[in-house]
Biopython code that builds the backbone (N, CA, C, O; Angstrom):
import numpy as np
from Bio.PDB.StructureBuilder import StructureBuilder

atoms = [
    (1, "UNK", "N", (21.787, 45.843, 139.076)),
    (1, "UNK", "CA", (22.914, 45.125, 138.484)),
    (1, "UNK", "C", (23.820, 46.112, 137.762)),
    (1, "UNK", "O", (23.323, 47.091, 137.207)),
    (2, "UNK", "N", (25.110, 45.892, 137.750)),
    (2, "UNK", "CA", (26.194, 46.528, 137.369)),
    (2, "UNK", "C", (25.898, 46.555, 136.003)),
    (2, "UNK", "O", (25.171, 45.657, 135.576)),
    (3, "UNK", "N", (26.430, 47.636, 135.023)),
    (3, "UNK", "CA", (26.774, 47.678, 133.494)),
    (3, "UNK", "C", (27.970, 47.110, 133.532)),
    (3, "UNK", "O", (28.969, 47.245, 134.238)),
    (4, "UNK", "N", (27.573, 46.237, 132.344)),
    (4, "UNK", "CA", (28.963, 45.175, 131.526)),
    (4, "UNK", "C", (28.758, 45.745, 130.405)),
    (4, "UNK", "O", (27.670, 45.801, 129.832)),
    (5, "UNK", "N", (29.901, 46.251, 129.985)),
    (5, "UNK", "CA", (30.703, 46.801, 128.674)),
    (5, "UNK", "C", (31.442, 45.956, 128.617)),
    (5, "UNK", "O", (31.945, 45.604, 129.683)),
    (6, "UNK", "N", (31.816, 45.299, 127.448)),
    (6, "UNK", "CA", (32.666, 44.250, 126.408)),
    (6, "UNK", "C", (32.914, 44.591, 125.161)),
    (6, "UNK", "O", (32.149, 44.957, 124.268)),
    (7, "UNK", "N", (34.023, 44.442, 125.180)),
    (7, "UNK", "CA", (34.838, 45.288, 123.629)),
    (7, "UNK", "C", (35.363, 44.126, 122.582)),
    (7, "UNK", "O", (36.513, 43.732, 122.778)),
    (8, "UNK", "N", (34.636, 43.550, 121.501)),
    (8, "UNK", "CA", (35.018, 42.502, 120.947)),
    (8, "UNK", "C", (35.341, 42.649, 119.500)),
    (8, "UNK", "O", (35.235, 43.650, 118.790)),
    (9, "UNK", "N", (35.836, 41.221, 119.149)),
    (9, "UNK", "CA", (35.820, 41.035, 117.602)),
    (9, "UNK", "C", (35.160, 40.014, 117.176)),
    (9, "UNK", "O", (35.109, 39.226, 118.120)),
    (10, "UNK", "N", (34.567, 39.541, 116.181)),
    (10, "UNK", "CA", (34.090, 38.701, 115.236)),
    (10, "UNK", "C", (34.710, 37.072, 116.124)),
    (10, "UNK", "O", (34.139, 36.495, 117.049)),
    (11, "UNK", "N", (35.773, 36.750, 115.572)),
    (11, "UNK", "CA", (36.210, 35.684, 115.426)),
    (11, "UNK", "C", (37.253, 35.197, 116.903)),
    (11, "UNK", "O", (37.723, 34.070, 117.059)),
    (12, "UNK", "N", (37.438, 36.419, 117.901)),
    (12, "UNK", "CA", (38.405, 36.155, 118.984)),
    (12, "UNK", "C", (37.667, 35.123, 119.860)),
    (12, "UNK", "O", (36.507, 35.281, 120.242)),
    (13, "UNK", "N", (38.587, 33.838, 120.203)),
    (13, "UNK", "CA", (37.827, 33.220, 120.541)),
    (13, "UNK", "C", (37.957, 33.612, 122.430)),
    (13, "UNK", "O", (37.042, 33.240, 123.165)),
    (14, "UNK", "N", (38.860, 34.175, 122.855)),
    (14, "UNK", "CA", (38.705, 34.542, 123.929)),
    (14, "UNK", "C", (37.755, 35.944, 124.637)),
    (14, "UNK", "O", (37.941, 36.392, 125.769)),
    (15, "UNK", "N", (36.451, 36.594, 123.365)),
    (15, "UNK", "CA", (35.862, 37.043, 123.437)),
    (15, "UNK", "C", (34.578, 36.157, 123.279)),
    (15, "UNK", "O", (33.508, 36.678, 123.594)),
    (16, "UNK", "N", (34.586, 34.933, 122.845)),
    (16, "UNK", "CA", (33.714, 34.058, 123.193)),
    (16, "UNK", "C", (33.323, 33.790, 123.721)),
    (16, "UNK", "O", (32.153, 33.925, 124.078)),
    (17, "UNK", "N", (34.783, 32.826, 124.308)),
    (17, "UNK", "CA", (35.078, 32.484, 126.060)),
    (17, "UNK", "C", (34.103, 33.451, 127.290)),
    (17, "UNK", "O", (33.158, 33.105, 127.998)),
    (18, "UNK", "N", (34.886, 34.888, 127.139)),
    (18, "UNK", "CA", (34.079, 35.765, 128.096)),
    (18, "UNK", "C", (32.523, 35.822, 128.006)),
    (18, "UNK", "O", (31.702, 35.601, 128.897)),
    (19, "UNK", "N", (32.346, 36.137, 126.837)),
    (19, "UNK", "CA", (30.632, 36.173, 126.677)),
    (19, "UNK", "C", (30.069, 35.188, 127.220)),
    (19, "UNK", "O", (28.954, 35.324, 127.724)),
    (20, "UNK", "N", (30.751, 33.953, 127.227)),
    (20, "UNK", "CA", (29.728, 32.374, 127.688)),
    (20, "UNK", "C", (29.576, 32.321, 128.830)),
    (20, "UNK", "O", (28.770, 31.714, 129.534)),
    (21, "UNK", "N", (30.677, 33.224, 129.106)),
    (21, "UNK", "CA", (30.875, 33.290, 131.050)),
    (21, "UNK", "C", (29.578, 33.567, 131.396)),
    (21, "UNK", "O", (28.802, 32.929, 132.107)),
    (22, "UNK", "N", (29.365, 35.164, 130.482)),
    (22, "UNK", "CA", (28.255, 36.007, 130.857)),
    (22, "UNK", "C", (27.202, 35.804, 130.886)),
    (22, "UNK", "O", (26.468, 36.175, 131.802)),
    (23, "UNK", "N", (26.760, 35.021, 129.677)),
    (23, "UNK", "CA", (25.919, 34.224, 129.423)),
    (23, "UNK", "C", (25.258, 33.197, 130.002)),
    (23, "UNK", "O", (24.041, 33.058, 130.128)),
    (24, "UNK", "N", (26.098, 32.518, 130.332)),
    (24, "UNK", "CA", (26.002, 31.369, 131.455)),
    (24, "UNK", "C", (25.569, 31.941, 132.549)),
    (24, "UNK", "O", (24.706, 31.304, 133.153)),
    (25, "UNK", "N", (25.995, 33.246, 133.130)),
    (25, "UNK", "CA", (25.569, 33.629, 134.367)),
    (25, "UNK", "C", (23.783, 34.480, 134.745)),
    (25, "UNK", "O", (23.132, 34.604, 135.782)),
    (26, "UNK", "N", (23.516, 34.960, 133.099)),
    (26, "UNK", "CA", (22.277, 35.276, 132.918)),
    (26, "UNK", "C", (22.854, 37.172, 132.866)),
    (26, "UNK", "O", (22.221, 38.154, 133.255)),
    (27, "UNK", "N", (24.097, 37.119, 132.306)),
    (27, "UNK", "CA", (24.223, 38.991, 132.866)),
    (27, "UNK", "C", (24.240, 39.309, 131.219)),
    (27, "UNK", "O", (24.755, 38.757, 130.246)),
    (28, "UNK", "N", (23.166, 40.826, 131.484)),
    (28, "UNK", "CA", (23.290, 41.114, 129.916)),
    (28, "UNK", "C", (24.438, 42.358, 130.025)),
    (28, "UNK", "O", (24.740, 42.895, 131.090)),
    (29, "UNK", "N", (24.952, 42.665, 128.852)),
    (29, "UNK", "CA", (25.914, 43.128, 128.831)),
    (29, "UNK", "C", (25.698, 44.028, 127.299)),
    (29, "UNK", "O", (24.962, 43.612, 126.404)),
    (30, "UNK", "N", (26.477, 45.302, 127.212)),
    (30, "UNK", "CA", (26.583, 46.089, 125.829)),
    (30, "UNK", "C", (27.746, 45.595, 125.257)),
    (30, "UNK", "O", (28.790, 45.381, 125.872)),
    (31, "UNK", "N", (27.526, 45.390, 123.886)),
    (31, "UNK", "CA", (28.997, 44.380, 123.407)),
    (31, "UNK", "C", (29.308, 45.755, 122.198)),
    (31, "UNK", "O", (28.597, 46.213, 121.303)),
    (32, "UNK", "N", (30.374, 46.027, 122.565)),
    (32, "UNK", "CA", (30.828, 47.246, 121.163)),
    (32, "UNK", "C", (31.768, 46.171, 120.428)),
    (32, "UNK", "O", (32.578, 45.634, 121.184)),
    (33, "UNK", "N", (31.802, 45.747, 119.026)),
    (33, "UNK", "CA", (32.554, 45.144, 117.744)),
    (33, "UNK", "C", (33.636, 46.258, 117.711)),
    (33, "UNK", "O", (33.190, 47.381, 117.942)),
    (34, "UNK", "N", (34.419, 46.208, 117.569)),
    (34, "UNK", "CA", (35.760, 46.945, 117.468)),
    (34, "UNK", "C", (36.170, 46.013, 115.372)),
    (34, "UNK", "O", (37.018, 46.361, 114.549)),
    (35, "UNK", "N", (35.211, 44.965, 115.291)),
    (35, "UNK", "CA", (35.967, 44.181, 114.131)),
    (35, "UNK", "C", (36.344, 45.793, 112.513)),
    (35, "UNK", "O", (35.400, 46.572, 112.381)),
    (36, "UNK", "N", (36.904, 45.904, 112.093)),
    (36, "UNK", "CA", (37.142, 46.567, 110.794)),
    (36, "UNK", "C", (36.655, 48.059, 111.269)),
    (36, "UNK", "O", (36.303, 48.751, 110.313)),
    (37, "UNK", "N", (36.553, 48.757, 112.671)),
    (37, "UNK", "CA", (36.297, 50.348, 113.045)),
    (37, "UNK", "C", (37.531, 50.278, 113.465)),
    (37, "UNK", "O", (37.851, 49.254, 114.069)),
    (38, "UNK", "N", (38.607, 51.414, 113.244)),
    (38, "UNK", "CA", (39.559, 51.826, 113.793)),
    (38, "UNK", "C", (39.475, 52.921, 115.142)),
    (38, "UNK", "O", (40.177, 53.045, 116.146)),
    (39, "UNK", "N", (38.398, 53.555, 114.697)),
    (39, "UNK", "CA", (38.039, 54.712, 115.776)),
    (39, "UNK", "C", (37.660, 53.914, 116.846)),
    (39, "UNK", "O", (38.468, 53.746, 117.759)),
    (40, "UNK", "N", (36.652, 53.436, 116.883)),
    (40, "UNK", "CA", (36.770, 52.699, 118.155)),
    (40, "UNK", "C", (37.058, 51.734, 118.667)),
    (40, "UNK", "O", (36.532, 51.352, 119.712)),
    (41, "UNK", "N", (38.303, 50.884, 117.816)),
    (41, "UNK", "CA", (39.403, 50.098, 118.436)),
    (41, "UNK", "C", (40.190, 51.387, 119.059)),
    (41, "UNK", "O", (40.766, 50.951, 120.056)),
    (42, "UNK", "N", (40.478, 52.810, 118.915)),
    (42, "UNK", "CA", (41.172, 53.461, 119.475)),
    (42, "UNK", "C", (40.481, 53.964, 120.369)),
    (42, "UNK", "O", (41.151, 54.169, 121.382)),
    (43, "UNK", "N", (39.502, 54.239, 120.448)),
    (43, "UNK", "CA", (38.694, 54.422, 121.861)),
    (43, "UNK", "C", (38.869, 53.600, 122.580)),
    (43, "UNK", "O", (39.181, 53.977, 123.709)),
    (44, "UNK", "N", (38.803, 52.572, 122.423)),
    (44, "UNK", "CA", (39.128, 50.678, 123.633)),
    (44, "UNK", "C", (40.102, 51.463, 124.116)),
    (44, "UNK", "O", (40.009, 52.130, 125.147)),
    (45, "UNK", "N", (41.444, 51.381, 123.093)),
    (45, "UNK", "CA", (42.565, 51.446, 123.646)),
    (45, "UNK", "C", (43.195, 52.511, 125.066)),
    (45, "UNK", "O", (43.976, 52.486, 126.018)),
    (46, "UNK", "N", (42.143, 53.435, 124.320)),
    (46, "UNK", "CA", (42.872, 54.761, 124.883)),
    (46, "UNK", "C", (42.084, 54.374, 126.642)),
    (46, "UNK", "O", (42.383, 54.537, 127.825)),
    (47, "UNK", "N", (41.196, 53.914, 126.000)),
    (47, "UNK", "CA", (40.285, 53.716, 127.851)),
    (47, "UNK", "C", (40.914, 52.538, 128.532)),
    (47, "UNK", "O", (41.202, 52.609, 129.726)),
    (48, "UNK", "N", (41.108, 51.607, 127.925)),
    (48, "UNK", "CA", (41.579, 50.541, 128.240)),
    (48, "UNK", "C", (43.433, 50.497, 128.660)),
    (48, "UNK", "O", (43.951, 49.947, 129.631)),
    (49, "UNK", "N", (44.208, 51.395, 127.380)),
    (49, "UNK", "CA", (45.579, 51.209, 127.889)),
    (49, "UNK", "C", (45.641, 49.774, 126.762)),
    (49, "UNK", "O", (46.768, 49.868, 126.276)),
    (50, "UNK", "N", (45.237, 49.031, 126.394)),
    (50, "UNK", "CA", (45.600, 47.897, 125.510)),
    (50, "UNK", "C", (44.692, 47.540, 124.458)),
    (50, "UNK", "O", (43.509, 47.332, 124.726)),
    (51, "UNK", "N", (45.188, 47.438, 123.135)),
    (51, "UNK", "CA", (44.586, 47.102, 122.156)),
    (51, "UNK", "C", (44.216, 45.950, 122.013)),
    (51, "UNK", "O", (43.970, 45.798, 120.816)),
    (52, "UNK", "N", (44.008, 44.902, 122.650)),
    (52, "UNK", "CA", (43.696, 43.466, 122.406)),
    (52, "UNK", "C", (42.444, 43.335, 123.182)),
    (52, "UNK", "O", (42.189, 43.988, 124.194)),
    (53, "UNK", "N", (41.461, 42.187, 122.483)),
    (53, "UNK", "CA", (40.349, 42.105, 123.025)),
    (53, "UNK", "C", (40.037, 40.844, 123.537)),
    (53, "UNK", "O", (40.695, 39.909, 123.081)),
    (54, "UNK", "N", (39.129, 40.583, 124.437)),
    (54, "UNK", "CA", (38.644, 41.350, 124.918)),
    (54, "UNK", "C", (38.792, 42.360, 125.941)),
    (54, "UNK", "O", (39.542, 42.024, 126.857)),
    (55, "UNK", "N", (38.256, 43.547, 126.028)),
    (55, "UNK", "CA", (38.245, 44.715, 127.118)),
    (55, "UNK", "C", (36.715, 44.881, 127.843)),
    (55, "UNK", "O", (35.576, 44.906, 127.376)),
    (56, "UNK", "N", (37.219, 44.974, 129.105)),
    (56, "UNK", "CA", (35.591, 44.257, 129.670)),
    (56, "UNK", "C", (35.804, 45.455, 131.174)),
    (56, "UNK", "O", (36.717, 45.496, 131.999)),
    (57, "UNK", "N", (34.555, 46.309, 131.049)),
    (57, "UNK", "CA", (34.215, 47.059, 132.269)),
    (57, "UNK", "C", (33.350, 46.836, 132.915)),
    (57, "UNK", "O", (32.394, 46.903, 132.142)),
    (58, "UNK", "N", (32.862, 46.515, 134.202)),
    (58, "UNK", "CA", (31.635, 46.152, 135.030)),
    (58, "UNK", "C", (31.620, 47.606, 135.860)),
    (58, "UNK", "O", (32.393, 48.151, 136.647)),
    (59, "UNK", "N", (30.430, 47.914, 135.310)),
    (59, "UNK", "CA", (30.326, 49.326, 136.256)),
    (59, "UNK", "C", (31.792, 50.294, 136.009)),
    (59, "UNK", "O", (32.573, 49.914, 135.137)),
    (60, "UNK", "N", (31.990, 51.069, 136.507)),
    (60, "UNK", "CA", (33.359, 51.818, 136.235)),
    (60, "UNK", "C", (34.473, 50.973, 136.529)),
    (60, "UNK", "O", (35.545, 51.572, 136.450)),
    (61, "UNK", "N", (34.551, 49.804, 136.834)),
    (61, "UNK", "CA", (35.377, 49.405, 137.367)),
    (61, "UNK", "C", (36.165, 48.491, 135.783)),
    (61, "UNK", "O", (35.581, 47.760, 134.982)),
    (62, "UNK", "N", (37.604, 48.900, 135.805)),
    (62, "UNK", "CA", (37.925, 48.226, 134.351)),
    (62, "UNK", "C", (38.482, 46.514, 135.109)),
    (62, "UNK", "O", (39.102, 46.114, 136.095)),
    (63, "UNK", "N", (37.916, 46.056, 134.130)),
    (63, "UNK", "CA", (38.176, 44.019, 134.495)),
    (63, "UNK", "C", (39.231, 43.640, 134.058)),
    (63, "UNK", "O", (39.944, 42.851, 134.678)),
    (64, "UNK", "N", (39.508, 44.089, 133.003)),
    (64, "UNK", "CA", (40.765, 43.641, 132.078)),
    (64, "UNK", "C", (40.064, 42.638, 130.637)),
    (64, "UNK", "O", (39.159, 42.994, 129.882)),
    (65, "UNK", "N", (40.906, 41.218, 130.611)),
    (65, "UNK", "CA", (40.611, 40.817, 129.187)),
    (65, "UNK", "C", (39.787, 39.494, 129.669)),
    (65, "UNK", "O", (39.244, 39.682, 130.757)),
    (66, "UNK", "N", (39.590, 38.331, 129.169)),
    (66, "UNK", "CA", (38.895, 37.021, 129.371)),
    (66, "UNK", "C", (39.673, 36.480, 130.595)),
    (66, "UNK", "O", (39.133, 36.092, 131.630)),
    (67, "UNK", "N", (41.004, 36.499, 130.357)),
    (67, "UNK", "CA", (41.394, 35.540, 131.958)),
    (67, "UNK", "C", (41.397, 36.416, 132.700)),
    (67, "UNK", "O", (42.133, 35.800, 133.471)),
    (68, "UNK", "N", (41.166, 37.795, 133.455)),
    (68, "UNK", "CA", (40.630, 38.431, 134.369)),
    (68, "UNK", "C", (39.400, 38.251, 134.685)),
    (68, "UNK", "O", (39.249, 38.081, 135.894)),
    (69, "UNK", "N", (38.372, 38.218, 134.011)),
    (69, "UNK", "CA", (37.148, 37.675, 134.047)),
    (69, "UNK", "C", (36.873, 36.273, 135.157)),
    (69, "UNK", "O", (36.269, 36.093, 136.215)),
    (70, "UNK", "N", (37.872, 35.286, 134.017)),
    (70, "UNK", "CA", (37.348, 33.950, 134.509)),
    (70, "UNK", "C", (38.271, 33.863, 136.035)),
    (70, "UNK", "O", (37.840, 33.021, 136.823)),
    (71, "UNK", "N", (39.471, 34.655, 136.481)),
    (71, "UNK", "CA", (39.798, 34.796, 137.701)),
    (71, "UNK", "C", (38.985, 35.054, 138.516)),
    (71, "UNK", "O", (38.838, 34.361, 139.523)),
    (72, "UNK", "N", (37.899, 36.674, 138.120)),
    (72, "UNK", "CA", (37.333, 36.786, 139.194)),
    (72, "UNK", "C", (36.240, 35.835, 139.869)),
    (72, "UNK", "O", (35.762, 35.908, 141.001)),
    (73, "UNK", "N", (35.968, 34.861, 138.778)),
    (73, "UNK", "CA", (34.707, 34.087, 138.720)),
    (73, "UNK", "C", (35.026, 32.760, 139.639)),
    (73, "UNK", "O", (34.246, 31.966, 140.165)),
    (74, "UNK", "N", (36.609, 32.822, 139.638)),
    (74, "UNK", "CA", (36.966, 31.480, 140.518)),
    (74, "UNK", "C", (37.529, 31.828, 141.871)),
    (74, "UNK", "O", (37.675, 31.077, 142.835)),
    (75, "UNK", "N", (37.882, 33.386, 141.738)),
    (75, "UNK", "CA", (38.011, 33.581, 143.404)),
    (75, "UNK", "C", (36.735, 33.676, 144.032)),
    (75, "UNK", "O", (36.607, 33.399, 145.225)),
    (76, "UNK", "N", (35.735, 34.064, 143.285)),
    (76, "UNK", "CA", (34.322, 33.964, 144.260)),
    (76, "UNK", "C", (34.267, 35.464, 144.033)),
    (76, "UNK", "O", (33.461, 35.987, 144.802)),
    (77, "UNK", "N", (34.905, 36.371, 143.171)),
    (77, "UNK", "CA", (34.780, 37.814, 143.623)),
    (77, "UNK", "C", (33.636, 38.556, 142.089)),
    (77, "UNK", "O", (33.025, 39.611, 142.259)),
    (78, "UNK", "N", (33.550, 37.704, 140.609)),
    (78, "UNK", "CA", (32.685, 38.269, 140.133)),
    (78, "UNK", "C", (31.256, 38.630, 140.617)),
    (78, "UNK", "O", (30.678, 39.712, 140.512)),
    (79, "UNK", "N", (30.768, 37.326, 141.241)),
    (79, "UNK", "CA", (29.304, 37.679, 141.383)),
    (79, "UNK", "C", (29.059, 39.209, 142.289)),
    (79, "UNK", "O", (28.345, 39.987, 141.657)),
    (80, "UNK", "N", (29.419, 39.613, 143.318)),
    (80, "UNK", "CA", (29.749, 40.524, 143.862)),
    (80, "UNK", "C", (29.261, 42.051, 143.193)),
    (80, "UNK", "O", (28.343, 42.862, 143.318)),
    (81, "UNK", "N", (30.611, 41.847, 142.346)),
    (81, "UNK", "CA", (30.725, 42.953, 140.984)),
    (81, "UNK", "C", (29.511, 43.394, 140.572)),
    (81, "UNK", "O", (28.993, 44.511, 140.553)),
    (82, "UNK", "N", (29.019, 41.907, 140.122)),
    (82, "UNK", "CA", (27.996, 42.139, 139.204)),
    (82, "UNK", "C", (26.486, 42.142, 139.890)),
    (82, "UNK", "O", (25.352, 42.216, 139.418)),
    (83, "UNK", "N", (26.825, 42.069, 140.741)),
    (83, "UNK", "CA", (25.238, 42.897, 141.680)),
    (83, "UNK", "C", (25.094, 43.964, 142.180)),
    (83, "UNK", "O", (24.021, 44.260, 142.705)),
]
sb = StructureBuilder()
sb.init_structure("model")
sb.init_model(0)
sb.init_chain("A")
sb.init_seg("    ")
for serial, (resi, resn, name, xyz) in enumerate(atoms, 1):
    if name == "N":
        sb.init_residue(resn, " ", resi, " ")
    sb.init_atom(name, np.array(xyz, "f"), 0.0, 1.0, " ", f" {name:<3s}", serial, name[0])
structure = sb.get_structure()
């Protein structure tokens, strides 16, 4: 199974959203808190290209934020990914 990296905060609820996805699907995942670290909200960024969270990598491959996620999950193309 692929590595899921997820870049979150405390209270975003569209970092919720994503996790439940994940959750729901049985995939464990490394969750880095970006909440009150600046350094590595600037690490997200710099890897990511955007400061807003969530930032979500499956394997090297960058996903983007929660509605990239739940896209790939309705074209039929996450599960894929994540095996």
């Amino acid at each position: 199974m692929s590595e899921v990296v997820i870049y979150t905060t405390r209270w975003c609820p569209f970092c919720i959203r994503a996790k439940a996805l994940l959750d729901q699907k049985g995939v464990r995942y490394q969750e880095i808190p970006v909440d009150g670290d600046p350094a590595t909200r600037q690490d997200m960024a710099e890897r990511a290209g955007r400061t807003s969270v969530p930032q979500i990598w499956i394997g090297e491959q960058y996903i983007g934020g929660c509605d990239q996620l739940y896209g790939l999950e309705r074209s039929g193309a996450l599960d894929p990914l994540l095996s």
